[in-house]
C-alpha positions as CSV (number, residue, x, y, z in Angstrom):
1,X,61.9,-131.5,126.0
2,X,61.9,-129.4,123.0
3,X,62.5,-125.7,123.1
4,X,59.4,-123.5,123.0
5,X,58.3,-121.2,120.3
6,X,56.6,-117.5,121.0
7,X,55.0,-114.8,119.2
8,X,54.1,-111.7,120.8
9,X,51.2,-111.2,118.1
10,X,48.4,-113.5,118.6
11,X,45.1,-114.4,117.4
12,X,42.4,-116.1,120.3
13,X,39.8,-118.9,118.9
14,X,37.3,-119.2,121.5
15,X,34.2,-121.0,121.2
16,X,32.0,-120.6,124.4
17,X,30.3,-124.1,126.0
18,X,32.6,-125.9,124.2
19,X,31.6,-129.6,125.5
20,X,27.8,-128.4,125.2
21,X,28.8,-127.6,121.2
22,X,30.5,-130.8,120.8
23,X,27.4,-132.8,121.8
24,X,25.2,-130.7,119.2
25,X,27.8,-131.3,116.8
26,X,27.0,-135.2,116.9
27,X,23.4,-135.1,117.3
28,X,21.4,-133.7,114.6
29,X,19.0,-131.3,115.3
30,X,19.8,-131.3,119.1
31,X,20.5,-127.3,119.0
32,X,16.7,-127.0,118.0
33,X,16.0,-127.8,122.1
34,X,16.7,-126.4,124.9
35,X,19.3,-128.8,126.2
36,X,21.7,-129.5,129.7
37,X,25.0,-131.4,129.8
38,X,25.2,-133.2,133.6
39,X,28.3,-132.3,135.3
40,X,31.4,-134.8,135.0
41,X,31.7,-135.5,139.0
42,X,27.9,-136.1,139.9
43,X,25.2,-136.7,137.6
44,X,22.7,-134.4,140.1
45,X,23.6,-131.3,139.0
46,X,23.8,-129.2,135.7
47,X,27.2,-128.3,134.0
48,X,26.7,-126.1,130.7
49,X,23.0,-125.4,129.5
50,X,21.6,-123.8,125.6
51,X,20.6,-120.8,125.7
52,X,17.3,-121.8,125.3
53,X,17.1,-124.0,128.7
54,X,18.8,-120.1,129.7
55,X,15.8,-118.5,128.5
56,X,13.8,-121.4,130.2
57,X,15.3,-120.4,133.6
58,X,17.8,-123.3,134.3
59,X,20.8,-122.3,135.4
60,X,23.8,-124.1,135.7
61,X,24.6,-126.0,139.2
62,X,21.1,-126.1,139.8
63,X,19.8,-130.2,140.6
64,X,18.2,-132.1,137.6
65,X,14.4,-132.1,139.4
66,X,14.6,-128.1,139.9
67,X,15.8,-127.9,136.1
68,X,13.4,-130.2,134.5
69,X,10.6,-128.3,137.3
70,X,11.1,-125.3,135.3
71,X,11.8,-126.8,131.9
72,X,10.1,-130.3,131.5
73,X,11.3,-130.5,127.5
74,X,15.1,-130.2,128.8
75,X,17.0,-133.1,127.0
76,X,19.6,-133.9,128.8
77,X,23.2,-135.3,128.4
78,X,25.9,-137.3,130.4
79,X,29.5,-135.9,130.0
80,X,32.1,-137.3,127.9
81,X,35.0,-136.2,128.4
82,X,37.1,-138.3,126.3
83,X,35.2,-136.9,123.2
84,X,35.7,-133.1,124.1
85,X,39.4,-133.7,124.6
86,X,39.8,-135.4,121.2
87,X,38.1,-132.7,119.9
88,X,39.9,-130.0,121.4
89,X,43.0,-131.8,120.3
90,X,41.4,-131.7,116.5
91,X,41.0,-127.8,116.8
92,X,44.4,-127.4,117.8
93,X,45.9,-129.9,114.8
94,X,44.1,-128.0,113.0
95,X,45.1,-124.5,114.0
96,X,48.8,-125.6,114.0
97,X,48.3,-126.4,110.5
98,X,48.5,-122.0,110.2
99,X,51.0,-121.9,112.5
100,X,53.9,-123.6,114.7
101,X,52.8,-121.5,117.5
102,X,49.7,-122.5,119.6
103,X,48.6,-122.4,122.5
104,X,46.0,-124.2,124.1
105,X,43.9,-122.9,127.1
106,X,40.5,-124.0,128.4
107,X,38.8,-126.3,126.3
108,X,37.6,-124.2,123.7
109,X,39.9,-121.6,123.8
110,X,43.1,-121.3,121.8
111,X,46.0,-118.9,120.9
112,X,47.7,-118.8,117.6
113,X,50.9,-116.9,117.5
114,X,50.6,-115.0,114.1
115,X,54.5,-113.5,114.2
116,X,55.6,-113.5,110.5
117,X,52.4,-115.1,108.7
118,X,52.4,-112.0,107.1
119,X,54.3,-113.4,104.4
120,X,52.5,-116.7,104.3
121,X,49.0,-115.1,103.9
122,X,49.3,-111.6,103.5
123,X,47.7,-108.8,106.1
124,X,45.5,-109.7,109.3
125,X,42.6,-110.2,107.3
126,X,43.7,-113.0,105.7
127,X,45.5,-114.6,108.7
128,X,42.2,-114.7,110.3
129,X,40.3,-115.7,107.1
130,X,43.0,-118.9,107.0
131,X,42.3,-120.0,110.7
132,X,38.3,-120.1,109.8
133,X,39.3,-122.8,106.5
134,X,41.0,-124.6,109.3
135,X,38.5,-125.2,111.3
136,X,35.6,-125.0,109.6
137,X,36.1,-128.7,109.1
138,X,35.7,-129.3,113.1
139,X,31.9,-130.2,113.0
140,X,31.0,-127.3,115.3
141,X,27.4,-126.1,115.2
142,X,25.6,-123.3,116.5
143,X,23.9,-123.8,119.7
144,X,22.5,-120.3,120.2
145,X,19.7,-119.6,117.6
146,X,18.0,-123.0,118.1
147,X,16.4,-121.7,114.3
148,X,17.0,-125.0,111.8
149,X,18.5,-123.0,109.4
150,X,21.1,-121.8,111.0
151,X,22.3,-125.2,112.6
152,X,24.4,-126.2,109.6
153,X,26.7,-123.2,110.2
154,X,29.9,-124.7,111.8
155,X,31.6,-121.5,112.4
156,X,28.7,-119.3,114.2
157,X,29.6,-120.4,117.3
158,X,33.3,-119.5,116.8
159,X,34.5,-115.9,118.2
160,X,37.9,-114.1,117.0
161,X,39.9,-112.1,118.1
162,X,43.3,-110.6,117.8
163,X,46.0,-108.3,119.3
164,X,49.3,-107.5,120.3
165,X,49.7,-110.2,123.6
166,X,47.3,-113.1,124.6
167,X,45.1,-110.9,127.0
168,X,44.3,-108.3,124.5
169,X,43.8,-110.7,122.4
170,X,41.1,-112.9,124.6
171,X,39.6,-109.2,125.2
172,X,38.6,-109.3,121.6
173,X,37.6,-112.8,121.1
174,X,35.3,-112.4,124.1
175,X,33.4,-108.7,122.9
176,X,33.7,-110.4,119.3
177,X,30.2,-111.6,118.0
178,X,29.7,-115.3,116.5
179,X,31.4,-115.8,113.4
180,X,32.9,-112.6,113.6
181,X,36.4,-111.1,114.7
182,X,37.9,-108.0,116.7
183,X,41.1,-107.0,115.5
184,X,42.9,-104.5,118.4
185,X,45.8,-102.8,116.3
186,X,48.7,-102.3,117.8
187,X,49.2,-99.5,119.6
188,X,45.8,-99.1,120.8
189,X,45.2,-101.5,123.2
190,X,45.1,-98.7,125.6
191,X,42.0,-97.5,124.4
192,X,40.6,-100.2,123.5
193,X,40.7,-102.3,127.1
194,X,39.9,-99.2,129.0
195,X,36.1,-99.4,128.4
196,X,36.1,-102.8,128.6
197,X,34.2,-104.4,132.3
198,X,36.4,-106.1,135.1
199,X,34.4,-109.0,134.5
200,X,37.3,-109.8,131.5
201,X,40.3,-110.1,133.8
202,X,41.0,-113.6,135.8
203,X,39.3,-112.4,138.7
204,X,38.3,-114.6,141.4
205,X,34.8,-114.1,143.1
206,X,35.9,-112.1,146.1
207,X,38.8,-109.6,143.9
208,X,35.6,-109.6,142.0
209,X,33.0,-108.2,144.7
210,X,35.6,-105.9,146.2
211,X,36.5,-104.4,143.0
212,X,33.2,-103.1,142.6
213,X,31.8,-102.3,146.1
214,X,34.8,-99.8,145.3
215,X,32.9,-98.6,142.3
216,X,35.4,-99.8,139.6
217,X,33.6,-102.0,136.9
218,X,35.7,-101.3,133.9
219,X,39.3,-101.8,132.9
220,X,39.7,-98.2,132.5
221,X,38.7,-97.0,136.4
222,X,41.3,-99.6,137.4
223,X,44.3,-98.9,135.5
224,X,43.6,-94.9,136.6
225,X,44.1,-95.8,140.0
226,X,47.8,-95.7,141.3
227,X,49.3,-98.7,140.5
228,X,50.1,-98.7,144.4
229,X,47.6,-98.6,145.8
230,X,45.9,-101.6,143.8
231,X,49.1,-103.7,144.8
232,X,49.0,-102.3,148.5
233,X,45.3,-103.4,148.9
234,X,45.5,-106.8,146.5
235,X,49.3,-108.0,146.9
236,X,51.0,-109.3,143.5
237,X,47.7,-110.4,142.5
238,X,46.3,-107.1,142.3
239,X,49.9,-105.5,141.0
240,X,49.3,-108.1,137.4
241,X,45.5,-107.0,137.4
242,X,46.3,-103.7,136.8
243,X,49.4,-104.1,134.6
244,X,46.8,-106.4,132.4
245,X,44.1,-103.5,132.7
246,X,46.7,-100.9,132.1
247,X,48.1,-102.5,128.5
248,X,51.5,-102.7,130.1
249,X,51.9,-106.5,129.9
250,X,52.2,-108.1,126.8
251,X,52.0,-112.1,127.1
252,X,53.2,-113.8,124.0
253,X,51.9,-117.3,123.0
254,X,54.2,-119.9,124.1
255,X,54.0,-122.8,121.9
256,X,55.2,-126.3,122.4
257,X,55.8,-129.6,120.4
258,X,53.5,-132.0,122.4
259,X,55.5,-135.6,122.7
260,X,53.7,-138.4,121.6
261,X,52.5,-140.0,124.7
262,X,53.0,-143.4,126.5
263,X,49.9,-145.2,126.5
264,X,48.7,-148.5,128.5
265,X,45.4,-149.2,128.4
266,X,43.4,-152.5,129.9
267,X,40.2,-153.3,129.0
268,X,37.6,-155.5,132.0
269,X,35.8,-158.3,131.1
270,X,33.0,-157.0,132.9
271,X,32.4,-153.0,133.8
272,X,34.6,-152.5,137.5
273,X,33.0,-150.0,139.8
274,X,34.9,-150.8,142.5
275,X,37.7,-148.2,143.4
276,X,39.9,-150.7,145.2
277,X,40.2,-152.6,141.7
278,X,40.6,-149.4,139.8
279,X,43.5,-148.1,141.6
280,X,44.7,-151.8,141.4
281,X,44.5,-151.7,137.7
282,X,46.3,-148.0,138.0
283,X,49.1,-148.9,139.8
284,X,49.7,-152.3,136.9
285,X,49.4,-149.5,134.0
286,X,52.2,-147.2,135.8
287,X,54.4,-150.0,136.0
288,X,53.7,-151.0,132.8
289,X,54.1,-147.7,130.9
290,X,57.3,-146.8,132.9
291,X,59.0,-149.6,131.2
292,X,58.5,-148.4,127.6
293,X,61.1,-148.1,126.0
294,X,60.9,-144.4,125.0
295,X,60.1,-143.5,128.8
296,X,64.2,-144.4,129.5
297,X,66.0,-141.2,130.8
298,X,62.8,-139.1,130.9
299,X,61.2,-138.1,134.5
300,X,57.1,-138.0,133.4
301,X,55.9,-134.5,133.7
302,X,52.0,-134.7,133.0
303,X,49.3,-137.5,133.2
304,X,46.5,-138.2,131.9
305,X,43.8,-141.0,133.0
306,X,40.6,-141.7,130.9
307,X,37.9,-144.7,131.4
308,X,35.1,-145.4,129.0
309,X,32.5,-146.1,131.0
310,X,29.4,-148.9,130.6
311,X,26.2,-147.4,128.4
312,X,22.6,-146.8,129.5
313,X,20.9,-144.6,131.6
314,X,21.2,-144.1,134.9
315,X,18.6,-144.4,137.7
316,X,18.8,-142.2,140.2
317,X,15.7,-139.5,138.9
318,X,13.2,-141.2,136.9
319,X,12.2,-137.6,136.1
320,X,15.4,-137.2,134.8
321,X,15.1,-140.2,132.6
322,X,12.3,-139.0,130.8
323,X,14.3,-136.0,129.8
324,X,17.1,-137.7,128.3
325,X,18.3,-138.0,124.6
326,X,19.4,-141.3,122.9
327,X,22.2,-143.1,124.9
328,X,25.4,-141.9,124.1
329,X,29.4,-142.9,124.8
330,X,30.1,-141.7,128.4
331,X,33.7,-141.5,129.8
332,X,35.6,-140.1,132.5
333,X,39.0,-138.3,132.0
334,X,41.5,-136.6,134.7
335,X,44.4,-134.8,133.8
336,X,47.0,-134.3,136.4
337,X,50.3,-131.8,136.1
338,X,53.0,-133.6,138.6
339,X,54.7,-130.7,140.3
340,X,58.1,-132.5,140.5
341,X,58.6,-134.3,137.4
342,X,59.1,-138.0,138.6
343,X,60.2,-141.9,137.4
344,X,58.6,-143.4,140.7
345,X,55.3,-145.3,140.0
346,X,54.4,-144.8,143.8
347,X,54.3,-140.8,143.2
348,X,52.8,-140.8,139.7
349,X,49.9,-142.7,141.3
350,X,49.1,-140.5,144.8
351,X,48.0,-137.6,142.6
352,X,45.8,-140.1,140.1
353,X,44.3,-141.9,143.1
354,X,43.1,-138.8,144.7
355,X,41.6,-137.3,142.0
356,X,40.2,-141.4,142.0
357,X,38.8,-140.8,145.5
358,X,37.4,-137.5,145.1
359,X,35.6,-137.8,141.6
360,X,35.2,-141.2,140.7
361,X,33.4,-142.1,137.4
362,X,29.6,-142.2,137.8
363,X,29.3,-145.8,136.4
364,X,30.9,-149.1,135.8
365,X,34.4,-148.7,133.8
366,X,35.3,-150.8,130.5
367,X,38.2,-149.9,129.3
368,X,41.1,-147.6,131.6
369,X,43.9,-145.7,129.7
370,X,46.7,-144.5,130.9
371,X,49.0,-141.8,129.0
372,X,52.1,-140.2,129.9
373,X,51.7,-136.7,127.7
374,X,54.7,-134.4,129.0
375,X,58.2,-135.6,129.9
376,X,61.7,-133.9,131.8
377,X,64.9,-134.5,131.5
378,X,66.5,-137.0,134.0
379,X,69.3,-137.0,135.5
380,X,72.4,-137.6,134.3
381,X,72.7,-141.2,135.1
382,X,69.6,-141.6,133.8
383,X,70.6,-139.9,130.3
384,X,73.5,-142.4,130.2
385,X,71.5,-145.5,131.1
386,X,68.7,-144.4,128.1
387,X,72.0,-144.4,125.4
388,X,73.8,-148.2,126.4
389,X,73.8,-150.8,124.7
390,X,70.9,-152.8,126.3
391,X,68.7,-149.6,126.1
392,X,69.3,-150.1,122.2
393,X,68.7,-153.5,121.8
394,X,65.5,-153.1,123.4
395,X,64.5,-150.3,120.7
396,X,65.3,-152.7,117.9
397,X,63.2,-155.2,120.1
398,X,60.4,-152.7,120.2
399,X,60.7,-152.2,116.5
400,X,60.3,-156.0,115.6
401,X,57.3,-156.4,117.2
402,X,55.6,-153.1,116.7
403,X,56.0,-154.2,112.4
404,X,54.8,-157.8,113.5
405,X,51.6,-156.2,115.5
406,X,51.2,-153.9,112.3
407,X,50.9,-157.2,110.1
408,X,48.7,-159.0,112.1
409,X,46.8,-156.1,112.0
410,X,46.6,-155.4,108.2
411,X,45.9,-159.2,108.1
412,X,42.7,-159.4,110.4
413,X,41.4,-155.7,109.5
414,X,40.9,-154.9,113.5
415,X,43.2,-155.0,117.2
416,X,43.0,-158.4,118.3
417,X,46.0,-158.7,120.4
418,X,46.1,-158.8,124.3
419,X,47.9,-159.4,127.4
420,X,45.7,-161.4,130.3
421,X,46.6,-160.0,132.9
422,X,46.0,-160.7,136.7
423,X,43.5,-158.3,139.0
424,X,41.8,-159.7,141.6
425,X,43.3,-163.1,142.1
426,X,40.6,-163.2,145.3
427,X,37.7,-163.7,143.3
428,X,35.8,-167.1,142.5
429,X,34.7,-165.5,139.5
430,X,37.1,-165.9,136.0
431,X,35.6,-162.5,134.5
432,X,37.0,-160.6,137.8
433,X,40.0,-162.4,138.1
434,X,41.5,-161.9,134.8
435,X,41.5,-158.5,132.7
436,X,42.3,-158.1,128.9
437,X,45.1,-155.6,128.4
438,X,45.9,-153.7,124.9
439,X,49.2,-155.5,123.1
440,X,50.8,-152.2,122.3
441,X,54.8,-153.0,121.5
């Protein structure tokens, strides 16, 4: 795996609702209403809402009748997934086109490590000035006026900030207005955090409540209490709040050089609902993808699993139909970290096929992709085995037939090559027995 890269200096890119922004990025005029994306795992309740359905009274997690009770002009939206992680990937390309440092956090919230750009750009002022160029290009609107003219702004819902450490920078980016930026210099991070409200910190709802039946709502009460007495009455949990409150931890951003993943996708004749067949289909695109050749020697560290999922409306509210915008691509997407890195197909599928069970996708599936996006080293055996001889006459292999695939390609201007594949051999039907699979040498 390659080594990681740090800067203790870093600047935080942090645009709020950023799924809700992406979908008023590609529909026009969308920000002009007041507007509710549907959670990912049911299609019941609300996920992110404008700030006009805000002003409305919606709330999030609130059910689709009680939303469109209140606000009968909501438009709403079903998730896609897919599309806010290929975006959030575009915003960090992008950001790593400043620097070889980033980091990515939420969606929608980044960290550029900004160690020695001073000679690259000049003072802090420009570094900042050079991460806005970069993404100005994302296709982010604001979402927050819900005024035409200020829709075609792509960097007002953007906030900035920056500091010495990734907290105190995320401070800043969060009191920062849209399109502006804090800057914290160093040295007085001190002052700066200690007015700043508890709410800021990673607090979970009960640290939360019980830091302020105690009367302490702002950084500053905290970090005057004895340090302690905080850890006595929280643990270790309570010791890092108020080192973080206190400015006496400074988290650099750790950057990495993301892999290029191991992708095997299959695409259904028909849309598949049935989880029996997905996990099916799951456990066929481990096996499959663990036999790449680039995959020799490596343990897989991170998966990710994605579905596009079959268009049109759904109908379980009719009152929520009437609500709802144009169709638009849906998909379903799960990310799982494996906790011991691992070549065995049976153990990179438990995690997948909970995740399966718990929050299946809310409609028929297409197409299922696979990737393998983070890798460790194997053992030593397997080190050896990924150098011999047959592991290299396999690469040139690969090779042949990738430059083959790339011709027919160039020839036919579009993907037309498959496996047919085998899924339910059970079935009278042709369509269910028999899947497409992407030709990917």
């Amino acid at each position: 795996m390659p080594n990681r890269l740090s800067s203790s200096l870093a600047a935080c890119v942090w645009i709020p609702l950023f799924p809700l922004r992406c979908e008023e990025a590609r529909h026009e005029g969308l920000a002009a209403f007041p507007t509710a994306l549907l959670a990912p795992d049911t299609t019941r309740k609300l996920w992110q809402i404008s700030s006009l359905a805000r002003h409305a009274g919606v709330k999030p997690g609130m059910t689709v009748s009680q939303a469109i009770g209140l606000c009968p002009a909501l438009r709403l939206l079903e998730p896609d997934p897919v599309h806010y992680d290929e975006q959030f990937a575009a915003l960090l390309a992008a950001l790593g086109a400043v620097s070889p440092v980033v980091e990515a956090g939420e969606l929608g919230l980044a960290y550029v490590g900004t160690d020695g750009l001073e000679g690259i750009f000049g003072g802090i002022t420009e570094i900042i000035d050079a991460i806005r160029l970069r993404i100005a290009g994302c296709g982010l609107r604001n979402g927050n006026a819900g005024v035409k003219s200020a829709i075609d702004n792509p960097q007002s819902a953007i906030r900035l900030g920056w500091g010495v450490g990734k907290f105190t920078a995320w401070v800043a980016a969060s009191r920062a207005k849209p399109s502006e930026a804090v800057v914290v210099a160093a040295g007085a991070e001190r002052t700066f955090l200690a007015s700043q409200p508890i709410a800021v910190l990673p607090l979970d709802p009960h640290t939360h409540r019980r830091l302020r039946q105690l009367g302490i709502r702002t950084l500053g009460a905290l970090a005057a209490l004895p340090e302690a007495a905080i850890t006595a009455q929280f643990g270790d949990a309570g010791k890092r709040l108020w080192q973080l409150a206190a400015g006496r931890v400074t988290e650099p951003v750790a950057g990495r050089v993301a892999p290029e993943p191991i992708v095997a996708a299959l695409t259904f004749f028909t849309p598949v609902g049935e989880r029996e067949l997905l996990a099916h289909s799951l456990d066929q695109l481990i096996a499959r993808a663990l036999k790449h050749p680039r995959r020799i020697g490596w343990r897989v560290h991170a998966v990710r699993l994605r579905a596009d999922l079959e268009s049109g409306g759904m109908a379980e509210d009719d009152s929520r139909s009437a609500a709802c915008c144009a169709p638009t691509n849906r998909s379903w997407l799960i990310n799982v970290l494996l906790k011991d890195p691992t070549a065995d197909a049976a153990r990179i599928a438990a995690p997948l096929k909970a995740r399966l069970e718990q929050s299946p996708p809310t409609g028929g599936v297409e197409r299922l992709v696979l990737e393998f996006t983070a890798f460790a080293p194997g053992t030593t055996e397997l080190q050896l085995f990924a150098r011999d001889a047959q592991a290299a006459a396999r690469a040139g292999q690969q090779r042949a037939l990738r430059h083959a695939a790339r011709e027919v390609r160039m020839r036919i201007k579009r993907a037309n090559l498959f496996h047919v594949i085998e899924v339910q051999p059970w079935s009278r039907l042709p369509e269910r027995r028999y899947a497409l699979i992407d030709y990917e040498p």
